[in-house]
Every structure is written in C-alpha cells, then in structure tokens.
N, C-alpha and C positions, 0 to 999 in steps of 0.2 A: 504494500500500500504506500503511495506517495502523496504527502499533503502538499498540494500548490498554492492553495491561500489558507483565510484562516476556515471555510465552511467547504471547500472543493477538494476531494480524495479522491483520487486516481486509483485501482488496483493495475497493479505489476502485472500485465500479462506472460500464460505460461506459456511455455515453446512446443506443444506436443509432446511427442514421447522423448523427448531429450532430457537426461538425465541430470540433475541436477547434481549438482558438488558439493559437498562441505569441505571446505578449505580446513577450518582447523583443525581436520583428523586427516589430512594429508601428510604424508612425512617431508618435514623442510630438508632434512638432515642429508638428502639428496640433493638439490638447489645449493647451486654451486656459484658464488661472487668473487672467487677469482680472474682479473682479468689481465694476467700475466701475459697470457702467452701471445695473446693480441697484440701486443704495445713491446717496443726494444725499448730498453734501460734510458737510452737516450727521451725518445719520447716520454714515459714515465717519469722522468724527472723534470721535464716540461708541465707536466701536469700540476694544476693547482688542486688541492685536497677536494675540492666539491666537483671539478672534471672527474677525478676519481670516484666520485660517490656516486656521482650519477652512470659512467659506465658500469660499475658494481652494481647500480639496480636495476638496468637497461640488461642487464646480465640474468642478473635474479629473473625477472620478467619474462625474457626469454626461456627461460627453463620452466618456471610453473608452464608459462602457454602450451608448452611443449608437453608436458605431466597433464597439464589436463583434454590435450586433444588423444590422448593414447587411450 
C-alpha cells in the first residue's frame, strides 16, 4: 500500500505468479564488494574514498541482481 496524500492509498500491485523475495533471509555473506581487481593500484589511488564507496555498492548491486534473477 502506498499513501500519496493525506486521504489517497494506492495498493502495490502484484506481478502474477512471480515470486516474491525476502531479502532479509537471503544470505549477504555471498555478495561480494570487492572491487580490486577492476581498478590497477594506480587508478585506486586516484580514487577519493566515496568513488570507492560507490563502486563497492554498484558492486554489491550487481550481485544481489544477479542472486535474485537465478
């Protein structure tokens, strides 16, 4: 259910038989934010800590999406 003002609620529509997920009984411990191997030392230390962070979750990201279309 979605509230868009304070008197109008939207229900969420469902997808068919597509399976829904729960995310937090998926195991993270797979999902991997290593992004070593992509980037030479050189480039890595070009890197300011939040360009790191965000390829780290552009990373992470990548692999749930992955984890959840299998």
């Amino acid at each position: 259910m979605i509230r868009t003002s304070a008197t109008e609620v939207r229900m969420i529509p469902r997808l068919g038989n597509i399976k829904q997920i729960d995310f937090a009984q998926m195991e993270l411990e797979n999902v991997s934010d290593d992004i070593d191997p992509f980037f030479t030392k050189a480039e890595m230390s070009k890197m300011s800590n939040y360009e790191k962070l965000r390829f780290k979750n552009m990373r992470k990201n990548f692999e749930m999406m992955v984890a959840v279309g299998q």
